[in-house]
Every structure is written in structure tokens, then in C-alpha cells.
C-alpha positions as CSV (number, residue, x, y, z in Angstrom):
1,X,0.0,0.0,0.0
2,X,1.5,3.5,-1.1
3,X,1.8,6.0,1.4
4,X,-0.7,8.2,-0.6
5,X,-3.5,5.9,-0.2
6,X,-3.0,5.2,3.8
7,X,-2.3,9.0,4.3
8,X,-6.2,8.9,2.5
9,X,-7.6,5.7,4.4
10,X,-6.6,7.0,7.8
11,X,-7.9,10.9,7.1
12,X,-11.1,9.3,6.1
13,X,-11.1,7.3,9.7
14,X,-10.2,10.5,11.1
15,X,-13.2,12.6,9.1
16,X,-15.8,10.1,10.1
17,X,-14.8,9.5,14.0
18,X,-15.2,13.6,14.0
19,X,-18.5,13.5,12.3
20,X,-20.0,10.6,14.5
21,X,-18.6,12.4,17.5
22,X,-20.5,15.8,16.6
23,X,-23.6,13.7,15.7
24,X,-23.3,11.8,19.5
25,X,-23.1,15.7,20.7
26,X,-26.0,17.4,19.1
27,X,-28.2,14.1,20.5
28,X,-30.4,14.9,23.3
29,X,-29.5,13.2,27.0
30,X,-29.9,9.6,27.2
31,X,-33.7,8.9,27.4
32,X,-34.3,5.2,29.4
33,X,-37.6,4.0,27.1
34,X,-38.8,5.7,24.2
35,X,-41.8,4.9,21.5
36,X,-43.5,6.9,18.7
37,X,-47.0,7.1,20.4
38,X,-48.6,9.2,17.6
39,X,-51.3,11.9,19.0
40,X,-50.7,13.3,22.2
41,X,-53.1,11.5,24.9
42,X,-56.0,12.8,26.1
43,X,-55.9,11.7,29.7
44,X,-53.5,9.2,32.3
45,X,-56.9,8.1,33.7
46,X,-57.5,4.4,33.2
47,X,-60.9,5.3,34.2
48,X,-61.7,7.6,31.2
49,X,-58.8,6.4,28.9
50,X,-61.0,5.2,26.0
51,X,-58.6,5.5,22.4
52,X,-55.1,3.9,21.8
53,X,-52.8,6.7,22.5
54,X,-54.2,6.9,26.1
55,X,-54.3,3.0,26.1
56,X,-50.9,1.9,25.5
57,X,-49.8,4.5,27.9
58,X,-52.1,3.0,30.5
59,X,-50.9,0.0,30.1
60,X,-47.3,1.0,30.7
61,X,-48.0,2.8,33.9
62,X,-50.9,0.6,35.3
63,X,-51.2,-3.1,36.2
64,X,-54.0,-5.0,36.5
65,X,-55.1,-8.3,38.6
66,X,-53.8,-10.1,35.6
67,X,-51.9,-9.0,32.2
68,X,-51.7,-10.8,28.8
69,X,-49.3,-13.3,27.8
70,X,-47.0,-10.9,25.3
71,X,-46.9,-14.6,23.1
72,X,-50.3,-16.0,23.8
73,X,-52.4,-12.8,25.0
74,X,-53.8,-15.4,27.5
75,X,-54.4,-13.9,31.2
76,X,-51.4,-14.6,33.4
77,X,-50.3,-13.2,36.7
78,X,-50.0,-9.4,37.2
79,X,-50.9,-8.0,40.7
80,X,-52.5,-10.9,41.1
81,X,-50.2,-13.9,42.4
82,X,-52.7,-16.4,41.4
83,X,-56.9,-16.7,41.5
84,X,-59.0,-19.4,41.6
85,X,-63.0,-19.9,40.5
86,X,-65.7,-21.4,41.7
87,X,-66.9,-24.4,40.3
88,X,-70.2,-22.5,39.0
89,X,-67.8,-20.3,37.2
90,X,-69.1,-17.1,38.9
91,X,-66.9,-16.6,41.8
92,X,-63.2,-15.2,41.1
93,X,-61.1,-15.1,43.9
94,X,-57.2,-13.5,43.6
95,X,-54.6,-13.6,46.1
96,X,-52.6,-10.1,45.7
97,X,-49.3,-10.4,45.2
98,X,-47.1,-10.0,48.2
99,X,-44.8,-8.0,46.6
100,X,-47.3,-5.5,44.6
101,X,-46.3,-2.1,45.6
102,X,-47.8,1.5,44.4
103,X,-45.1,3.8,43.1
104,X,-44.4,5.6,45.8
105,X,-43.7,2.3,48.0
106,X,-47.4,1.7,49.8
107,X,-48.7,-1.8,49.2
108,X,-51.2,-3.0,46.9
109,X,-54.5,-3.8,48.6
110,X,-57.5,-5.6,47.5
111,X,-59.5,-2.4,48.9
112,X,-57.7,-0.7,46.3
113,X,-59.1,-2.5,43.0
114,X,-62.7,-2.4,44.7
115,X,-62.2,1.4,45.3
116,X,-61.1,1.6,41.7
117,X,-64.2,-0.1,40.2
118,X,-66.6,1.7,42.4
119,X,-65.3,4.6,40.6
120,X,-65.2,3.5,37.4
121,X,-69.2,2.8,38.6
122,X,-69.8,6.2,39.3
123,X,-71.8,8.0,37.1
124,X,-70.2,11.8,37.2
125,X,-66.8,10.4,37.1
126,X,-68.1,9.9,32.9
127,X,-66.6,7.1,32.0
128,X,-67.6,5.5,28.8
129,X,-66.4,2.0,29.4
130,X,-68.6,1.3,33.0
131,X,-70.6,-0.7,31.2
132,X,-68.0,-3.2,31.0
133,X,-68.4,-3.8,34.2
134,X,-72.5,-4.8,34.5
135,X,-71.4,-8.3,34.2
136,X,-70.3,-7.9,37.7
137,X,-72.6,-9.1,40.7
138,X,-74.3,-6.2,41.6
139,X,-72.3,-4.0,39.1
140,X,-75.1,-2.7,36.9
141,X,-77.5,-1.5,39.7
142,X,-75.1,0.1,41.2
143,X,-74.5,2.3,38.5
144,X,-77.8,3.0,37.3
145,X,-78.7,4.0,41.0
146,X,-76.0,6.4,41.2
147,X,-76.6,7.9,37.7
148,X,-80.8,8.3,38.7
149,X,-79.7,9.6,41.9
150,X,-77.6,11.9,40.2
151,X,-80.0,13.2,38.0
152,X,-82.8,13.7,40.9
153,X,-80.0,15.9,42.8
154,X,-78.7,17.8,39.9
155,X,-82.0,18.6,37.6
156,X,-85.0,16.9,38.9
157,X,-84.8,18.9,42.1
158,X,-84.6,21.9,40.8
159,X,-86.9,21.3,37.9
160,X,-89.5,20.7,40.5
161,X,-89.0,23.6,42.8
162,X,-89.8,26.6,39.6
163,X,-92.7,24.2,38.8
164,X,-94.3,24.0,42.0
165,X,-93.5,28.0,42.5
166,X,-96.4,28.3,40.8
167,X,-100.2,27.4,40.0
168,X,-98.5,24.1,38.6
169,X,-101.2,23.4,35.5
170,X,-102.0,20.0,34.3
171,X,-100.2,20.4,31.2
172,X,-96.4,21.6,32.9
173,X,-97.1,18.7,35.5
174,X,-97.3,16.4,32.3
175,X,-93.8,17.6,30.2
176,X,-92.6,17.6,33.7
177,X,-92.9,14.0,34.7
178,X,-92.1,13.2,30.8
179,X,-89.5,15.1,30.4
180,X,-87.9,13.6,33.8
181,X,-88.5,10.2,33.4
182,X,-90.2,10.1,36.7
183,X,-92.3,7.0,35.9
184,X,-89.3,4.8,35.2
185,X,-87.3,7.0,37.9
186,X,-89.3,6.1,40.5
187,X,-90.8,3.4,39.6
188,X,-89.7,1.3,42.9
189,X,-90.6,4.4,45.1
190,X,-92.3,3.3,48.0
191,X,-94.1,6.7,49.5
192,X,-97.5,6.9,49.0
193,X,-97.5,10.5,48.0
194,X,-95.1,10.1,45.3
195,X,-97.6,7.0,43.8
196,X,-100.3,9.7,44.6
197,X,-98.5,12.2,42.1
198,X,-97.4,10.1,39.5
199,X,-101.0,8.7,38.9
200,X,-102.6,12.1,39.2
201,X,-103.2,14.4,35.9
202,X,-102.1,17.2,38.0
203,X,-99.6,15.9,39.9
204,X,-99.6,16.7,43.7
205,X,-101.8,18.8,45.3
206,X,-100.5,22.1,47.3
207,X,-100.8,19.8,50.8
208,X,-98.6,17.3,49.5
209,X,-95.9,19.3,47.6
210,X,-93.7,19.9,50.4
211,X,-93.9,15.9,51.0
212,X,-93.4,15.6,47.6
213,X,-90.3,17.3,47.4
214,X,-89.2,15.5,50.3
215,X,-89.6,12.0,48.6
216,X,-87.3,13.1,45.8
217,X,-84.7,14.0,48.2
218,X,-84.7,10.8,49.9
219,X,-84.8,8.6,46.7
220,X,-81.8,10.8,45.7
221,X,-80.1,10.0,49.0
């Protein structure tokens, strides 16, 4: 080999350790985990978390009772050391793991998954998945009590209160109880008066509005 062509070979060496060395530079800090997401999420919330970009995000930060096989997608072991079902097939039992810690050290608790579902349950929390939850003992009720309470707190109440203000004609009385679902809403209401109302034209008289009123706030207890 001439000298010529080594002087070239090694100033060539030389050129690209200086460029890879300027690359390495204008690179930012050394990041520990990184993915193309796409769009930016719209909420950390596995309670409200409802498209993919919040999902696979979830997912990274959250753990549930179990977690999916990455080869089989079959439910193994997450939080969960192990569970066990009833013969039946509709009793689940899970043994938390000993282990299972929160991030800032606490432990895991059973209480913690029930107080996460009840949530998820919970009408004004909004989420669009609670559904998914019904085919839990009790599950469904729970919800659709909570959401018809709401709705007596929030805009029944007050619906009835600039009704009964007034003379309170046949007609309002009518959109009224239509326009509230009060039939359906109440249909396991036990007080008299409110069964009174509901099968009156005119809904309650003046005697029995106060009463009235005070049904609704007890079946939105």
C-alpha cells in the first residue's frame, strides 16, 4: 500500500470519527424507554382512557389483577399472584401479590381494586367503558342507581322547585314528569305520595308538595 492511499484511508477514519462524534453531541440526554405514540393523549386516567394513545400509555404505567401473555395474549399473573373460580364459574377469587407495591412504596391492597371499580361505577366520574363492568354481581345496579340519583340531585330537584312556584297546570305537570322520566325513575318508590303524584293528571296537590319534594330527596339520597 502507497503512502498516498494510507495517508487517504486513515484521514477518512479520522473525518468520520469527528463526524459521529458531533452527531453523538448534538443528540439529546440519554432517554431510558422511548416509542412513537402518535397523538398526544388525552388523559393518564385508566378510568376515562378510551382511544389507543391513552391506552398503550395505561398500560405502561398501570397493572392489573392479571396482564396478557406478550406470546399467547392469555391472562397470566400481574398483581394478582394467582386466583382461583368457583366451580359454577361465577366466583373469582385473587390472592394479591405480596410483593405489589404503588409507586411511591405503599402496598397493593385488594381495597384498592374495589375502590377503583366503584369509581369507574360512578356516574359523574363519565366514564364510557362502565358498562363493561354490568357483568359484575351487583355491578349494573349500582351504576344506574347512582346515575338516577344523580340526575334527581342535579336537575330533577330543581326542575320541581320553579314548577311547583307556581299554580302548577295539568299540562307543565305532564312535560314535567315526561320530560324527567319520573315514571321509570321512580318506579320502585315506596311513598305513598309520590304514587299519589305520578297517577294524578295534575300531579300533587298544594298539601302534599312539600312531601313531595321531600320524597325526591330521599330517593336521591
Amino acid at each position: 500500500m502507497s503512502r498516498g492511499l494510507a495517508a487517504a484511508i486513515l484521514a477518512g477514519v479520522a473525518a468520520l470519527a469527528l463526524l459521529a462524534l458531533s452527531f453523538r453531541a448534538a443528540l439529546p440526554g440519554r432517554a431510558d424507554f422511548a416509542f412513537a405514540n402518535g397523538a398526544e393523549p388525552k388523559t393518564l386516567d385508566p378510568g376515562l382512557a378510551t382511544g389507543e394513545p391513552e391506552g398503550r400509555i395505561v398500560d405502561a404505567l398501570f397493572e392489573g389483577l392479571t396482564r396478557r401473555a406478550a406470546s399467547t395474549l392469555r391472562p397470566e399473573p400481574g398483581v394478582a399472584a394467582s386466583w382461583s373460580v368457583s366451580p359454577d364459574g361465577r366466583r373469582y377469587e385473587f390472592r394479591i401479590r405480596a410483593d405489589a407495591r404503588w409507586s411511591d412504596g405503599r402496598p397493593v391492597t385488594a381495597h384498592d381494586f374495589a375502590w377503583s371499580w366503584r369509581r369507574f361505577l360512578t356516574p359523574s366520574h363519565g366514564a364510557e367503558y362502565a358498562y363493561l363492568l354490568h357483568g359484575v354481581r351487583h355491578a349494573e345496579a349500582l351504576h344506574l342507581s347512582r346515575a338516577r340519583a344523580e340526575r334527581l340531585r342535579s336537575e330533577t330537584l330543581a326542575a320541581f322547585d320553579a314548577l311547583a312556584a307556581g299554580a302548577l297546570p295539568a299540562e307543565a305537570w305532564r312535560r314535567f314528569v315526561a320530560g324527567e322520566d319520573l315514571v321509570a325513575t321512580l318506579a320502585d318508590a315506596g311513598d305513598p305520595v309520590v304514587r299519589r303524584a305520578l297517577a294524578s293528571a295534575a300531579g300533587p296537590p298544594p298539601a302534599e308538595r312539600a312531601a313531595f319534594r321531600a320524597a325526591l330527596e330521599a330517593e336521591a339520597a
